[in-house]
C-alpha positions as CSV (number, residue, x, y, z in Angstrom):
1,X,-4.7,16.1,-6.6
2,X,-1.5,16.5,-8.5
3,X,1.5,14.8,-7.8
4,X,5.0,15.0,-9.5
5,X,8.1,12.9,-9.6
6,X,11.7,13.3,-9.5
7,X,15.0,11.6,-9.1
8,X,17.5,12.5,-6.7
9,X,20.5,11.3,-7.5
10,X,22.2,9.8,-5.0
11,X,19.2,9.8,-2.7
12,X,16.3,8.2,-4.0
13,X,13.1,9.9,-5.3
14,X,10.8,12.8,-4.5
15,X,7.2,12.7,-4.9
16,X,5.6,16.6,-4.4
17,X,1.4,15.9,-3.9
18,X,-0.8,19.3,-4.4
19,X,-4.3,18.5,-2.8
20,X,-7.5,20.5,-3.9
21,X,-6.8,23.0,-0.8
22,X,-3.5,24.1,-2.0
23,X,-1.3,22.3,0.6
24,X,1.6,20.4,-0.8
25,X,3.3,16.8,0.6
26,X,6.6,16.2,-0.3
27,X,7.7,12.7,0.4
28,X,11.3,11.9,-0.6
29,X,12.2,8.3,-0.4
30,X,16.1,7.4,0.5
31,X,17.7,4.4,-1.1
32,X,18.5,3.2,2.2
33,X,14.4,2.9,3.0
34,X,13.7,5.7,5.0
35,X,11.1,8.2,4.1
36,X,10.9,12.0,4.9
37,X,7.5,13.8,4.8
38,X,7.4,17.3,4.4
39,X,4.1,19.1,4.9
40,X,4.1,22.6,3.5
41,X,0.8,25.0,3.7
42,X,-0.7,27.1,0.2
43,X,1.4,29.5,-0.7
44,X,4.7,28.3,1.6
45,X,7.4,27.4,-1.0
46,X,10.4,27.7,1.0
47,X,10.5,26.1,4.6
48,X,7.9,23.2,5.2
49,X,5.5,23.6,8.6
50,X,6.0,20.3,9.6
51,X,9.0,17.5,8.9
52,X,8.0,13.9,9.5
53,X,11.2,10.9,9.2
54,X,10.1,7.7,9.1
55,X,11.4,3.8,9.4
56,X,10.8,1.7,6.3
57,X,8.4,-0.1,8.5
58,X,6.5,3.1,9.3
59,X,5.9,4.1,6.2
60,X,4.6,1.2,5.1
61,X,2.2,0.7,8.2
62,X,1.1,4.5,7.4
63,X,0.6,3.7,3.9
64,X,-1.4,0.4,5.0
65,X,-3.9,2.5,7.6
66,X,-4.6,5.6,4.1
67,X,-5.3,2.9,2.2
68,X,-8.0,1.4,4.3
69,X,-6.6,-1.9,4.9
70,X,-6.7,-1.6,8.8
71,X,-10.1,0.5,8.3
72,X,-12.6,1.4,5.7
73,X,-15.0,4.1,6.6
74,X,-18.6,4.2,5.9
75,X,-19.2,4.6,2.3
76,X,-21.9,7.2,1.4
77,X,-23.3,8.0,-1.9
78,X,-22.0,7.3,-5.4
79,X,-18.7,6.0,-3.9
80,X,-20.7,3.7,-2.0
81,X,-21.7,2.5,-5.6
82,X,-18.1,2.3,-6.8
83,X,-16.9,0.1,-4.0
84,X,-19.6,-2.1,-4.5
85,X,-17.9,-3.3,-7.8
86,X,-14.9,-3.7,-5.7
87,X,-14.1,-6.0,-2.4
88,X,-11.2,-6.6,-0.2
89,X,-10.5,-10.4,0.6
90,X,-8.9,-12.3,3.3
91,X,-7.0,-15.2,2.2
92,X,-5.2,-17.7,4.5
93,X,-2.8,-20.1,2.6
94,X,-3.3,-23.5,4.3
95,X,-0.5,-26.3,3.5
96,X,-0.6,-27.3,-0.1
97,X,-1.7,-23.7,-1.0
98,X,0.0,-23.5,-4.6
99,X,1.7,-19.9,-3.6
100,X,3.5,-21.0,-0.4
101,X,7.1,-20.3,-1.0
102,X,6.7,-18.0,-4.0
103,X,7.3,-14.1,-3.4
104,X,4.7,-11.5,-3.2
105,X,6.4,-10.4,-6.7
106,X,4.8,-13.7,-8.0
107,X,1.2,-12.7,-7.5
108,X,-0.3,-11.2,-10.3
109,X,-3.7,-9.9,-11.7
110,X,-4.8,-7.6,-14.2
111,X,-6.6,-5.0,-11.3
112,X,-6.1,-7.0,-8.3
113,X,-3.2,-6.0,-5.4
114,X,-1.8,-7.8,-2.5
115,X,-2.4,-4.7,0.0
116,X,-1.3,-6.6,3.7
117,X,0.2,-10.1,4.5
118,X,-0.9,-11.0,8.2
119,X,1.6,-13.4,9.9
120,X,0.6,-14.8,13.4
121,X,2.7,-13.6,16.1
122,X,4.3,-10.8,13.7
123,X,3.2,-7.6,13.0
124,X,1.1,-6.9,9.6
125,X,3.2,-6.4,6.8
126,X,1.3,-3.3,4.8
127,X,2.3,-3.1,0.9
128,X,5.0,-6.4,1.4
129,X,7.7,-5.9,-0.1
130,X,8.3,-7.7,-3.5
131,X,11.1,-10.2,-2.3
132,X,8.4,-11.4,1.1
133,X,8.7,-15.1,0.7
134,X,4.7,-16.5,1.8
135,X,4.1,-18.9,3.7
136,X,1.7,-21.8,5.7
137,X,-0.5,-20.0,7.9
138,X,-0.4,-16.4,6.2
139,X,-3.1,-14.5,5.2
140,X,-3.6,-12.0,2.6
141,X,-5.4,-9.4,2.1
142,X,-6.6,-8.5,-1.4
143,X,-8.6,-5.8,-3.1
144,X,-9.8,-4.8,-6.7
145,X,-12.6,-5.9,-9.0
146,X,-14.4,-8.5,-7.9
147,X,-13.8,-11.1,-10.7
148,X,-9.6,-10.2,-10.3
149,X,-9.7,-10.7,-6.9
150,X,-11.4,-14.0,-7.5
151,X,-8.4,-14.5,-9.9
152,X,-5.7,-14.2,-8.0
153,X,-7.4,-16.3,-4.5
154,X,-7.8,-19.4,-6.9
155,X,-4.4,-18.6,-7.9
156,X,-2.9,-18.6,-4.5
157,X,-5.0,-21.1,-2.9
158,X,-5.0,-23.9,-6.1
């Protein structure tokens, strides 16, 4: 996979994704937090097959469900070996938790990432954005290296 970056000024930014088959993504993403996806076949350069817009909100719930945070399939093989290295964690902040009130922008670990915050009665918040205030009662979910991920819990939950 290859992908390539641009600027548009005045727009935002492009990312163009080239998969092993030959197909191209184009996802441009608007300053004002919309996203377009543009699907265009091997060997089409000019007019994409298929045009996708999506809400802020959308995008990040797609970007949530391809990264395997509302599923993970069935690992086979030497991936399975890889992701045995790795884990994903679910981390509710009771009161006292030392993170409550700090942003998601506040979390960091060498190798570990804040994928989802869960809030009950809301919808999941895929890939939070960096201002998201947490809070009593959320719940986190975390992946990367085992030890980082261990890391980061004790530094959310004190």
């Amino acid at each position: 996979m290859r992908v390539e970056e641009s600027v548009l000024p005045g727009v935002g930014r492009k990312f163009t994704i080239t998969v092993r088959s030959g197909d191209r993504l184009v996802i441009v993403i608007h300053h004002s937090g919309s996203r377009e996806l543009q699907y265009f076949e091997q060997g089409s350069l000019d007019e994409p097959s298929a045009v996708l817009d999506l809400t802020d909100e959308e995008a990040r719930e797609l970007g949530a469900i391809l990264g395997g945070v509302l599923f993970t399939p069935q690992a086979i093989g030497d991936t399975q070996t890889k992701l045995a290295q790795d884990t994903i964690e679910w981390v509710k902040l009771n009161p006292g938790a030392p993170c409550i009130g700090r942003t998601a922008r506040e979390l960091h670990e060498q190798g570990a990432h804040l994928l989802a915050v869960l809030r009950e009665g809301e919808a999941l918040i895929p890939n939070p954005p960096p201002e998201l205030s947490l809070r009593v009662g959320d719940t986190l979910v975390v992946a990367g290296p085992r030890g980082a991920v261990e890391r980061l819990r004790k530094q959310m939950t004190g």
